[in-house]
Each structure stands twice: as C-alpha cells, then as structure tokens.
PABADREN-6852 format. One record per residue (C-alpha): residue number from 0; chain; x, y, z. Coordinates in nm, 2 decimals, always signed. Example, Ala and Ser with C-alpha at 12.3 -4.5 7.8 and 13.67 -1.06 7.14 Angstrom:
% PABADREN-6852
{0,A,{+1.23,-0.45,+0.78}} {1,A,{+1.37,-0.11,+0.71}} 
This chain:
% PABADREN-6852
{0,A,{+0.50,+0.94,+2.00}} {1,A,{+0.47,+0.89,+1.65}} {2,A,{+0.40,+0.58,+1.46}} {3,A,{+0.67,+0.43,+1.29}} {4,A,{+0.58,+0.28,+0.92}} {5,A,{+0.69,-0.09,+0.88}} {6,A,{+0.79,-0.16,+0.56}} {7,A,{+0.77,-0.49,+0.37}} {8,A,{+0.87,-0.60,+0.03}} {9,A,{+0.62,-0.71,-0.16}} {10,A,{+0.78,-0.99,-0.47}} {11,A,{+0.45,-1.04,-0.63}} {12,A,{+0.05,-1.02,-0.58}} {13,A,{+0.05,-1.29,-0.30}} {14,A,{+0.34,-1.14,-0.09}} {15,A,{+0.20,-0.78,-0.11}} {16,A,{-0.14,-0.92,+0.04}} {17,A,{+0.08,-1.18,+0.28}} {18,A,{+0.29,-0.86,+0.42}} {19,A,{-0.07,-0.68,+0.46}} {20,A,{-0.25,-0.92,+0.61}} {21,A,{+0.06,-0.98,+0.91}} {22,A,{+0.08,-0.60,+0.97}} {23,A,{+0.26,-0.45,+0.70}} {24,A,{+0.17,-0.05,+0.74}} {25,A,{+0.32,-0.02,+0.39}} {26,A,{+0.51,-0.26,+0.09}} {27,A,{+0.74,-0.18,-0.15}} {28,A,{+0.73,-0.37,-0.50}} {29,A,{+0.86,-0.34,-0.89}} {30,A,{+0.70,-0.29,-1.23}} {31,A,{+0.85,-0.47,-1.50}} {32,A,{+1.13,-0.25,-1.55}} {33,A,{+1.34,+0.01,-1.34}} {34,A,{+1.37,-0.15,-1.02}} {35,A,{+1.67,-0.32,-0.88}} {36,A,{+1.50,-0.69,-0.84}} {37,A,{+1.48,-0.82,-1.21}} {38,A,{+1.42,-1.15,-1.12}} {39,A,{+1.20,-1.07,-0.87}} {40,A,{+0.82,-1.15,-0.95}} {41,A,{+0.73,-0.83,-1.02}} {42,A,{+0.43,-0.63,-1.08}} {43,A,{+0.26,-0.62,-1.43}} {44,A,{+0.09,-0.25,-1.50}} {45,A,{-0.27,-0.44,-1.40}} {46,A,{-0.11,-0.56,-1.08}} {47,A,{-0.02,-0.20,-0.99}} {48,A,{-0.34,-0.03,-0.98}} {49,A,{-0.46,-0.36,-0.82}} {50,A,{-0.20,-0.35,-0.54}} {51,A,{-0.31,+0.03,-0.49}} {52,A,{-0.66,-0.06,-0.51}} {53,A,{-0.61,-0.33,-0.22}} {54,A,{-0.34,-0.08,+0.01}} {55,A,{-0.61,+0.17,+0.03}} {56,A,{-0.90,-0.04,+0.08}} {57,A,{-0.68,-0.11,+0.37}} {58,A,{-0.55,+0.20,+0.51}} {59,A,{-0.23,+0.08,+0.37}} {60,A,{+0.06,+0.25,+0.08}} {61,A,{+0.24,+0.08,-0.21}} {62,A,{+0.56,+0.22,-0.30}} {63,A,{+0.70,+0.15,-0.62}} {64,A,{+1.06,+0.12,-0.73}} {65,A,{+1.25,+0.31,-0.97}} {66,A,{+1.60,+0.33,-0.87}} {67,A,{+1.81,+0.13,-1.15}} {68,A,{+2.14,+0.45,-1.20}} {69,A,{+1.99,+0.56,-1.54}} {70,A,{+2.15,+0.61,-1.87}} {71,A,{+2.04,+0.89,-2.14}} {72,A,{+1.86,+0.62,-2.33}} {73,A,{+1.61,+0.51,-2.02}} {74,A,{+1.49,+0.87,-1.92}} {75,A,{+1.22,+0.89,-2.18}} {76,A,{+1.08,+0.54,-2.07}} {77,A,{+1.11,+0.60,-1.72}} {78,A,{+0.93,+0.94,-1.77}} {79,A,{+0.64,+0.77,-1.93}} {80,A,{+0.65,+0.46,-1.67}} {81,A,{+0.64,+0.78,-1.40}} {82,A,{+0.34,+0.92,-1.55}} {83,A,{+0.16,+0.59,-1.56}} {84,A,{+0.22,+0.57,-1.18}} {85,A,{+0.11,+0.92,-1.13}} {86,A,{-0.21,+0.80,-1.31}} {87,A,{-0.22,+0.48,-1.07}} {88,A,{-0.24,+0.68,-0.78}} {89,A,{+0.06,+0.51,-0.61}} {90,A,{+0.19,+0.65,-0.23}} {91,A,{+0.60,+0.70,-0.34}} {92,A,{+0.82,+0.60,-0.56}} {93,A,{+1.16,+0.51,-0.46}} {94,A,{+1.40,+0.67,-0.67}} {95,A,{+1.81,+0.67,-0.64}} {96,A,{+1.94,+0.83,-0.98}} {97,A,{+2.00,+1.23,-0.92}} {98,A,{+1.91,+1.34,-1.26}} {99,A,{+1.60,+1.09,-1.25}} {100,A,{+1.51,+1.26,-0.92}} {101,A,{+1.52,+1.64,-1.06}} {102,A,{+1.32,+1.53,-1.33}} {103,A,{+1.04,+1.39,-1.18}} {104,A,{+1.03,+1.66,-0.95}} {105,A,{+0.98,+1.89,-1.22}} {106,A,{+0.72,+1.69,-1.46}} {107,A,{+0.54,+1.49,-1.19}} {108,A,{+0.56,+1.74,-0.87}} {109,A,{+0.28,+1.52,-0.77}} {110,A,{+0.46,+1.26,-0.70}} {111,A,{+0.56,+1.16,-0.36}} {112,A,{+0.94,+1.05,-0.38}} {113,A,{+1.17,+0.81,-0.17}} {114,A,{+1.56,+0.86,-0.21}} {115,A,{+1.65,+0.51,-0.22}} {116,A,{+1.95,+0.36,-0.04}} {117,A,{+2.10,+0.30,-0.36}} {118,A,{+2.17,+0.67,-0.35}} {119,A,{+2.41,+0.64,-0.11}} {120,A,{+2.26,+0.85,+0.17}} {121,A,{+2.55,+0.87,+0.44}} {122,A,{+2.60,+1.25,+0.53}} {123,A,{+2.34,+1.51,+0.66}} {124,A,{+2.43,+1.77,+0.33}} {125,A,{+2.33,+1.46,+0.11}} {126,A,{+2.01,+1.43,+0.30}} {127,A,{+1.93,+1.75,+0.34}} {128,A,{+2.00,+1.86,-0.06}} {129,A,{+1.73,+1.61,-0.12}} {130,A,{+1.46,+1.67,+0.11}} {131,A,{+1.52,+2.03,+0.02}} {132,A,{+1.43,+1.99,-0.33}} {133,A,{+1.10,+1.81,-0.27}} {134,A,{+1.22,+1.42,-0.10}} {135,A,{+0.90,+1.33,+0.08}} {136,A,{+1.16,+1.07,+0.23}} {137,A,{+1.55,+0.94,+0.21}} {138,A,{+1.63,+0.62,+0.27}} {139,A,{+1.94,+0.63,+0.48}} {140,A,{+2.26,+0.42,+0.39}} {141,A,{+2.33,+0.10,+0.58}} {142,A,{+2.67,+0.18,+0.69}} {143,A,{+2.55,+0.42,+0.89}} {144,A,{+2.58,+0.41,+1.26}} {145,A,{+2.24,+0.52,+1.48}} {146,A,{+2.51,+0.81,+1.62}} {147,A,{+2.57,+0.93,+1.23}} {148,A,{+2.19,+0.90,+1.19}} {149,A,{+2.09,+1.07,+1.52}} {150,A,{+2.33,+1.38,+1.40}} {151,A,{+2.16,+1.36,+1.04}} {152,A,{+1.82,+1.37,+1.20}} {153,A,{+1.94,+1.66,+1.46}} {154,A,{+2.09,+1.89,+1.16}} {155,A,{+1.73,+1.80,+0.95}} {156,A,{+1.47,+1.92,+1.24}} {157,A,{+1.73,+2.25,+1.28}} {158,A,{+1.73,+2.34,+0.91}} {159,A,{+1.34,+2.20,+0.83}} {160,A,{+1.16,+2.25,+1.17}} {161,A,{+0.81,+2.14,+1.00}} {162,A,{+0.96,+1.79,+0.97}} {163,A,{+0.88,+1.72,+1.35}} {164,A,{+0.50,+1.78,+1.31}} {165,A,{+0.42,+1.58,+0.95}} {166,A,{+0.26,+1.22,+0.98}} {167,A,{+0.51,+1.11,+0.74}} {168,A,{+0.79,+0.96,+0.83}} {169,A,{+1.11,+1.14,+0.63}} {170,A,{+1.37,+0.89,+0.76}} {171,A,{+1.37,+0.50,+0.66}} {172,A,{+1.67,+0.23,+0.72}} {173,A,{+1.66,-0.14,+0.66}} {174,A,{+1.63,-0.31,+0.98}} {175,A,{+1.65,-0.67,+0.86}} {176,A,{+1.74,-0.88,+0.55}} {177,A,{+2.06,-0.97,+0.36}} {178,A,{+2.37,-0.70,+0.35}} {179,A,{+2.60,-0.61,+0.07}} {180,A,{+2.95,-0.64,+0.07}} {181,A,{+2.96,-0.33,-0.14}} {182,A,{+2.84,+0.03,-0.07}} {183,A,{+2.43,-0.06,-0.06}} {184,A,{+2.44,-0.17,-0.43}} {185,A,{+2.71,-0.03,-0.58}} {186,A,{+2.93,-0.32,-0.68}} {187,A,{+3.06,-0.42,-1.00}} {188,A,{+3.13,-0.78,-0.91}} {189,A,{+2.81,-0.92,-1.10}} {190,A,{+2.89,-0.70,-1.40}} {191,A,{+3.21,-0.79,-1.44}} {192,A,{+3.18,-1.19,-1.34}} {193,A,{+2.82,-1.25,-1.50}} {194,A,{+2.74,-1.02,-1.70}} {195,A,{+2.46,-0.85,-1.54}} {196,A,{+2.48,-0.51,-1.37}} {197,A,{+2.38,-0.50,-0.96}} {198,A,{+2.32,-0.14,-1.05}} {199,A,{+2.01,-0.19,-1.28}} {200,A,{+1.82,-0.51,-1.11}} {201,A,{+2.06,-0.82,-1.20}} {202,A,{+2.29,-0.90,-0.95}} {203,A,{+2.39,-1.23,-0.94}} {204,A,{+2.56,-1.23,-0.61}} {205,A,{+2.91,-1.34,-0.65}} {206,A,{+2.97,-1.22,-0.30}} {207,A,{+2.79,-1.53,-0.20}} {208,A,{+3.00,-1.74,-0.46}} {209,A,{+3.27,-2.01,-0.32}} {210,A,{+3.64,-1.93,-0.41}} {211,A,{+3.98,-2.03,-0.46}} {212,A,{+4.31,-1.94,-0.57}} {213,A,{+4.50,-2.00,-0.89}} {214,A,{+4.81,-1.94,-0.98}} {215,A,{+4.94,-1.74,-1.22}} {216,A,{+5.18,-2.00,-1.40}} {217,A,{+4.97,-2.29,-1.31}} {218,A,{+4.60,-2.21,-1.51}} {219,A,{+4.32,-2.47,-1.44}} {220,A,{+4.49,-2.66,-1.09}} {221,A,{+4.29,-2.50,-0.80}} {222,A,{+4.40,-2.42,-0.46}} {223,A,{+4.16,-2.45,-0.20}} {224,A,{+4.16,-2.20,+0.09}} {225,A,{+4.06,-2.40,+0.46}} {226,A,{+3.85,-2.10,+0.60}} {227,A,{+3.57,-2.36,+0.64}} {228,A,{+3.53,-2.71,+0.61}} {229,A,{+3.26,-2.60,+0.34}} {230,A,{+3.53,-2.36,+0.16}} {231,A,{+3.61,-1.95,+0.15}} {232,A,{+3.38,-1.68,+0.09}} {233,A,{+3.58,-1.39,+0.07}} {234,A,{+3.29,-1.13,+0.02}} {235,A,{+3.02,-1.28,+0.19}} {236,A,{+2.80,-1.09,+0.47}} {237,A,{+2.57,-1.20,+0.75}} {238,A,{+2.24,-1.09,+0.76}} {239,A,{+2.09,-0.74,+0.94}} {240,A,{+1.83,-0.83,+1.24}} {241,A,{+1.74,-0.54,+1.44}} {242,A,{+1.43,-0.69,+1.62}} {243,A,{+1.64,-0.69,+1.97}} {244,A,{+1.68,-0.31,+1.91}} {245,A,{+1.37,-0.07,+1.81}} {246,A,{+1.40,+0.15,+2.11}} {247,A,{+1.70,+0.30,+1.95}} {248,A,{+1.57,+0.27,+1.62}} {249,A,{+1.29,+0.48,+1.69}} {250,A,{+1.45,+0.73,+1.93}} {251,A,{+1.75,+0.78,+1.63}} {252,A,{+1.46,+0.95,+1.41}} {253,A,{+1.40,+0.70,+1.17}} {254,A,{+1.01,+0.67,+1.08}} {255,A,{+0.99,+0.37,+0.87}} {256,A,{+1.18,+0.05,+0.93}} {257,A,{+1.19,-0.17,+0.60}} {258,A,{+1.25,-0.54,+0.55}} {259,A,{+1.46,-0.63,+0.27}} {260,A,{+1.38,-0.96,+0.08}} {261,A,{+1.17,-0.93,-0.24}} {262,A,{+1.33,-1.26,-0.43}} {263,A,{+1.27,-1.46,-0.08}} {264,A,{+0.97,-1.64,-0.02}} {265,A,{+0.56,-1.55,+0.08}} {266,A,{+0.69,-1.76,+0.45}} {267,A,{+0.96,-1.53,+0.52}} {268,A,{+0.70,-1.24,+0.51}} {269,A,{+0.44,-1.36,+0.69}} {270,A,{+0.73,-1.46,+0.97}} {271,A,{+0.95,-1.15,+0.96}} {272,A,{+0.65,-0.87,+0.92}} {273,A,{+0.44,-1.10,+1.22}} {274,A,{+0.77,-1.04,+1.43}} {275,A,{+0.87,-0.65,+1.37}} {276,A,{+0.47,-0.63,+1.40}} {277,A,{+0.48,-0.76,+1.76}} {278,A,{+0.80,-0.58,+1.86}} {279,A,{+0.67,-0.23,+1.71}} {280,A,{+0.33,-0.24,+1.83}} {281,A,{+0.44,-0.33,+2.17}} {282,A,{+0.71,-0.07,+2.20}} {283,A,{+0.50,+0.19,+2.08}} {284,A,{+0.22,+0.06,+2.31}} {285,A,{+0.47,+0.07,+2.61}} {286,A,{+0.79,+0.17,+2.60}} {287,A,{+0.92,+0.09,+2.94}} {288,A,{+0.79,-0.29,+2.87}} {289,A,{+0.97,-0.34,+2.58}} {290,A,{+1.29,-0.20,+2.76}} {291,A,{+1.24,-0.48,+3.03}} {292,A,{+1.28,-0.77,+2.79}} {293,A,{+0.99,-0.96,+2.88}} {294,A,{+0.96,-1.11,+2.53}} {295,A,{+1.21,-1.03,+2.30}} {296,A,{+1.37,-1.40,+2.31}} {297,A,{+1.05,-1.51,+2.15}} {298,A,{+1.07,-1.24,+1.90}} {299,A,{+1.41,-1.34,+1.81}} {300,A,{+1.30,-1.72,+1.81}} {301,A,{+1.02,-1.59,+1.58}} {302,A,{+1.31,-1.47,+1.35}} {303,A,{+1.52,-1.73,+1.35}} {304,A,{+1.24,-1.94,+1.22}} {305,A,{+1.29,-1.89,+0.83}} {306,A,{+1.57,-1.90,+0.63}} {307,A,{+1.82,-1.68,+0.68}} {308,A,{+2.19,-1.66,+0.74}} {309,A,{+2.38,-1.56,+1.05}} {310,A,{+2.26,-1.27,+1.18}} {311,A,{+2.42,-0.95,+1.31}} {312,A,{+2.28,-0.58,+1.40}} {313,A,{+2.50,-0.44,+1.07}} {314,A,{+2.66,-0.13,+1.11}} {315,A,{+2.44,+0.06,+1.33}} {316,A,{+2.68,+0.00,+1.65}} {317,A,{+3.01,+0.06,+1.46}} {318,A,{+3.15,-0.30,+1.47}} {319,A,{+3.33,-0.30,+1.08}} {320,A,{+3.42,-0.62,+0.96}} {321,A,{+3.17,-0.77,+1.22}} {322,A,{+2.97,-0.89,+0.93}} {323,A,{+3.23,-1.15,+0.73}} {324,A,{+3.02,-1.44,+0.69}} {325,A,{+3.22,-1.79,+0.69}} {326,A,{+2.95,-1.97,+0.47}} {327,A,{+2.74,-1.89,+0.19}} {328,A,{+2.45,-2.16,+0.36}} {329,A,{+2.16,-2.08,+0.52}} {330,A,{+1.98,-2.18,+0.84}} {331,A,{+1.64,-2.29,+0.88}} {332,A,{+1.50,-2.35,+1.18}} {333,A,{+1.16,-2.48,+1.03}} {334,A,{+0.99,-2.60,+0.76}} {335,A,{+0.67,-2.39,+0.60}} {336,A,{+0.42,-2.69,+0.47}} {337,A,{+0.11,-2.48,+0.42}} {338,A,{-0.15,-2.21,+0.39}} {339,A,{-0.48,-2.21,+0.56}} {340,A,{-0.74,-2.19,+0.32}} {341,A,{-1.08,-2.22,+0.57}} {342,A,{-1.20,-2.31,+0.88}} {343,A,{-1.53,-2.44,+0.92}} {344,A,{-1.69,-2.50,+1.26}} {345,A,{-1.82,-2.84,+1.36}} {346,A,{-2.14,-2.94,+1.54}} {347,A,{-1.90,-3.11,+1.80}} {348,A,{-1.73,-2.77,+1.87}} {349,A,{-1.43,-2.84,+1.67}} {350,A,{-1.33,-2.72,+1.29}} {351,A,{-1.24,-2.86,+1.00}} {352,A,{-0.93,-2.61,+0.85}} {353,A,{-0.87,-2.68,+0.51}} {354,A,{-0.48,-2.60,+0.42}} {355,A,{-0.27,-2.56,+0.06}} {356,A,{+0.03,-2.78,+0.09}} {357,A,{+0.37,-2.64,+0.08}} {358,A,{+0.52,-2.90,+0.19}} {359,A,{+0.50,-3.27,+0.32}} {360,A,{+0.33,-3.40,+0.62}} {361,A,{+0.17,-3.68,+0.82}} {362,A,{-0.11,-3.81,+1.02}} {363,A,{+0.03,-3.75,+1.41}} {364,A,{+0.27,-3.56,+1.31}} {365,A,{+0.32,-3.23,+1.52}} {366,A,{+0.35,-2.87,+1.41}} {367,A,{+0.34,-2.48,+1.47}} {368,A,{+0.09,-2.22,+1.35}} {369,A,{+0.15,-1.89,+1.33}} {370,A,{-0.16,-1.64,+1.27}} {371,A,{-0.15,-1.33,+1.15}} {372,A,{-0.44,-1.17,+1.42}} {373,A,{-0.28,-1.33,+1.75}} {374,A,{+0.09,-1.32,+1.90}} {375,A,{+0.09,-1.62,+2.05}} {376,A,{+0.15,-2.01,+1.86}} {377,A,{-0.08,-2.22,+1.82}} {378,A,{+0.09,-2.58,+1.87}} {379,A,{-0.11,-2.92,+1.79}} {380,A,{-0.11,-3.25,+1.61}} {381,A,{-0.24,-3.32,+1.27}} {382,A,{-0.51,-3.58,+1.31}} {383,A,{-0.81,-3.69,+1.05}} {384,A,{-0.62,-3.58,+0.75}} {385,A,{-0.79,-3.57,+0.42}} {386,A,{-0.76,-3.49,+0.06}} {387,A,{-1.02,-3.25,-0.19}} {388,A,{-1.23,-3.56,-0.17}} {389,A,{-1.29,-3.63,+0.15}} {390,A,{-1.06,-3.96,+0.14}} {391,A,{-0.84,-4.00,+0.43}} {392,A,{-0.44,-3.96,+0.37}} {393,A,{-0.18,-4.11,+0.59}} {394,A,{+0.08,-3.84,+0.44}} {395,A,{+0.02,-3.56,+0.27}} {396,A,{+0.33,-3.48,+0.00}} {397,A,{+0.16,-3.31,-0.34}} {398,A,{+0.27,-2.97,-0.34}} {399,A,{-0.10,-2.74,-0.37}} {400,A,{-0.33,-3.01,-0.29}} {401,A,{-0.56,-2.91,-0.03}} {402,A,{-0.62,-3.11,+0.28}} {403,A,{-0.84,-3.11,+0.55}} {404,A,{-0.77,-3.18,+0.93}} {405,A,{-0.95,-3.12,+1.28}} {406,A,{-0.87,-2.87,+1.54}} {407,A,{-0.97,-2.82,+1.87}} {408,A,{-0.88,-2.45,+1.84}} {409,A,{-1.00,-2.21,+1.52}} {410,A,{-0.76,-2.13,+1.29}} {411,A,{-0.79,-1.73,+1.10}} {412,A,{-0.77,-1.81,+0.70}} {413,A,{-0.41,-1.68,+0.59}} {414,A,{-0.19,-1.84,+0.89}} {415,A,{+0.10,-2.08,+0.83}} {416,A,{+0.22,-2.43,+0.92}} {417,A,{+0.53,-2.47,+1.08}} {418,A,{+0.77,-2.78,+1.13}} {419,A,{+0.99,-2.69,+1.40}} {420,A,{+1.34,-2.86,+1.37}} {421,A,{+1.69,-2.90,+1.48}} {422,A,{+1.91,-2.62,+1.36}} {423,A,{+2.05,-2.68,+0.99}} {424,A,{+2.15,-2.52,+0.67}} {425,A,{+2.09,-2.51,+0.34}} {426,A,{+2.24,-2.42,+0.04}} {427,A,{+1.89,-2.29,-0.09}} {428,A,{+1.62,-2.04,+0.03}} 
C-alpha cells in the first residue's frame, strides 16, 4: 500500500513548524501575493526559503500557492514570483488559472505543479488534460462524490499506467475544514457585497453573514426570518470532517488528504493534523483494525475539540443540500491556554514544564494535554504554579507570560493545554 501524504495549511512560520511537528508529511502556505488567503499570515520571500530549509531538514515538502484566476496585468509578476520559487527550491506550487498553468510549464518545466481545487476539477477529461500536460497533481473538486472520484482515478491509471508505480501521490481532496457555498471558490458574493474578490484571496464570507428581508416599497424596516432563534443564514455550510472515513478515502485513489484552515489558529493544527495523524498511520498500519472501530470515537472526540462548526462528510456520499448550516456560530469544545516551552526533570523524579500562556488558568484547576509524539492524553492538575520569577501565582491570566508547574509525568516541548468544557459556541474562532 502506498502512503498517503497528509496535508496541512501552514498560515505563518509557527503553524508550518506546529503542522510538522504533529505529523504533517507536507504544508501548504502563501507568499505575499497570488494566493487565495490575503489575510492569512503569509509567508515573506525570507520565510520561504526558511520553510523549505526546515521541510527538508525534515523529510518534509512546502507547497506554495499561486492560484488567484489571473488577469493580463499579473502574468509578468507571477512569472517573476515563479522563478523566485524555482530558485527556493520549493516541492509544488498550487496553481488554478489555465493560462498561468501552460506558462509555467513552459518557462519553469522544473517546477512541480498542483492543479488547485479552484480549478474546478470535477470530470476525468479535466483531470486528465492536466496531468497530460505536465500536473504532477490535481486537486479534485469538493462536490465530488468518492464514486465520481473512483471513475476519475479508474479512467487515469487506463490512459497513464505509470501513475500506479510513482511515490507521488497525483490525486488530493480536502478531507476536513470549512465548505463553500459556491463551486470551491468561485463566488461573487464577496465581490459584489464588500468589495473584495473570493477569486484573488479576499473573501469576506458573506455566506456566513446573518440576513433579512426588505421590502421593496418599504426601504430601511427589516423583516426578520425565524429559521433560528439566532437568525437566517441562507448560504451558510457546515464543515467537511472525514476522519470517520479514510478507508474509502484511500481505496478511491486519492494520495494526499489536505486540511483546509490557513486564517484559523496554531491549536486547530496541532489538534486536527494529531487526529488525521492517528487515523492515517493506523489504517495504513492495519487496515482491518481501523475497519473494526476500535478508536474512531476518540478520533472524532479529538476533532470536535477546536473550533469548528457542525460537521458533515460534504459531498463525498451524495447527500446535496445535507450541508445548510442553521448558524453562522461555532462550537468549541475546549479551551487552548498554552504552549509547552520545557520540561526539566527534578531530583524528586518529577519535572518542572514551563508553558506560554494562551489563555487563563488556576492553581487546582484541571486540564488536557495533547502531545505531539504520543496518541494518548495526558490528564492532570495544575499545582505549584509560578511566574518568570519563580513567584508563585494563584491564577495565571497574562496572555505570553510563561509559567511554571509540576508534573508527575514528562511533558515533550511543543504540546498543548486543553480546558475541556461543556459544549458551546461562539461567534468567533
């Protein structure tokens, strides 16, 4: 069996090495221009040819986006940006634009290219017109169904045999992460409302927006609609989780399985990569396990840890209009309050672990850790807190202070602290 590729997006520095260090076999991230996550972080030209440095100090990739749908005017610059990535030595770069695509392929050839779902992917001509002309990869649209994508991967291995022996993977579909209401992208909601174009970086999500109805000869008097209690979101979609369902996945044909979520948080990545880590490693490990269900309740508890709106398995089991979302609100299941920094034995046995604070907490009080080089929690109180100065703290509240408390058990440097909580939402990420 192959290995599939799980792919993790990658916002800034700190993400990139967060999806790494929890078992990210590849990230995807943006320069400062090109990419369809403007307001993401973002990647300055040092950054790049850092991120590179670190993904193959690591046995890792870094694949950069260039998939804005380009005018005349951006061809030139995104020529120049290509040749700059050529130079950096980067594994891909994700492209959606057709004429962008053909021109790469003929000035960089070097370049190893990724269709991106902006493209559109949804038929096996589509998919095959681009690996034919030189796609290392196609990312495959999410309104697919795994029956449209087994046929696309059945009319591929027919037409380019040599595809079933590479190490690369040549199919990739999002497996988890927010939805569009539009075809993967393609919406002119944002444009047209705000101002700023979905299709080159800026949506503002207006899907997500609350609405009601005026009438025509009555301007300014609002009528509420009573779908919720909270209001009506005409356009809004649940989220894709797919962490109850690699078998298929893998057994479809598709190689890599990316996580969507640049613009969310360094907790999110660190919880969602841990979780698709677990599930892939122990699928591919054995198969027949995974099938029994053993542990995929934990894996979905996992998920449901972070912030994230209702989920659903998209389109990949038919199911249309299955993912109307009554609320634009978000559930979080737990509260992220901090990084650890170090953990330093003690002559007593125990260890000091010295923590970033994300978030507030108290002497007693007791939490989850989740690290990124063991599957199982670790679950304890928080006892002998202290500040930078070795003072002792009966709460802990300064967002980036560092504090210190004891552990029976040793911690690994980059796992997270968890509140677990009673189910609410949020109106924020």
């Amino acid at each position: 069996m192959k290995r599939i590729e799980l792919l993790a997006p990658a916002g800034n520095f700190e993400k990139l090495k967060t999806a790494f260090l929890y078992g990210a076999d590849a990230a995807y991230l943006g320069g400062d221009a090109f990419g369809l996550r403007a307001n993401a972080g973002n990647f300055t030209d040092a950054e790049i040819k850092d991120a590179v440095a670190l993904a193959d100090s690591l046995g890792k990739k870094v694949y950069v986006t260039m998939n804005i749908i380009a005018r005349d005017g951006d061809l030139d610059p995104m020529m120049k940006y290509a040749g700059f990535l050529s130079e950096a030595g980067v594994h891909g770069v994700i492209v959606a634009d057709l004429g962008v695509f053909m021109k790469l392929r003929k000035d960089f050839p070097e370049l190893r290219l990724h269709v991106s779902t902006q493209a559109n992917n949804l038929n096996s001509e589509t998919v095959d017109f681009f690996i034919a002309n030189g796609a290392s990869r196609v990312n495959l649209a999410r309104e697919l169904s795994l029956d449209e994508i087994r046929e696309i991967n059945r009319v591929l291995l027919v037409r380019h045999p040599e595809l079933a022996f590479g190490d690369e993977p040549y199919l990739e579909a999002f497996v988890h992460g927010a939805m569009c209401m539009a075809f993967s992208g393609r919406c002119m909601l944002s444009d047209y409302l705000a101002g700023r174009s979905s299709n080159r970086g800026d949506c503002a999500q207006p899907c997500r927006w609350n609405y009601a109805i005026v009438e025509e000869k009555r301007p300014g008097e609002y009528f509420p609609v009573a779908e919720t209690d909270r209001g009506t979101f005409l356009f809004n979609s649940k989220d894709l989780c797919m962490i109850d369902h690699i078998p298929e996945l893998a057994e479809s044909g598709v190689g890599s399985l990316k996580i969507e979520g640049r613009m969310k948080s360094e907790f999110y990545t660190a919880t969602t990569v841990r979780a698709y880590r677990i599930a892939l490693d122990a699928y591919m490990n054995e198969p027949d396990r995974y099938a029994r269900d053993e542990f995929k309740e934990e894996l979905i508890s996992e998920i449901m840890s972070c912030s994230h709106r209702d989920y659903y398995t998209g389109f990949y089991f038919g199911g249309k209009g299955q993912q109307i979302h009554s609320s634009s609100s978000y559930v979080r299941n737990t509260d992220y309050l901090g990084t650890v920094d170090s953990c330093a034995a003690r002559a007593d046995g125990g260890f000091d672990v010295c923590v970033t604070l994300k978030g507030a907490f108290r002497e007693g009080e007791a939490v989850e850790i989740i690290s990124p080089q063991d599957t199982s929690l670790v679950k304890l109180e928080l006892r002998a807190l202290r500040d930078a100065e070795g003072l002792p703290l009966t709460v802990a509240n300064v967002p980036m202070m560092k504090v210190t408390f004891k552990s029976g058990t040793e911690i690994a440097r980059g796992s997270m602290l968890r509140r677990r909580k009673q189910q609410k939402t949020s109106e924020n990420q």
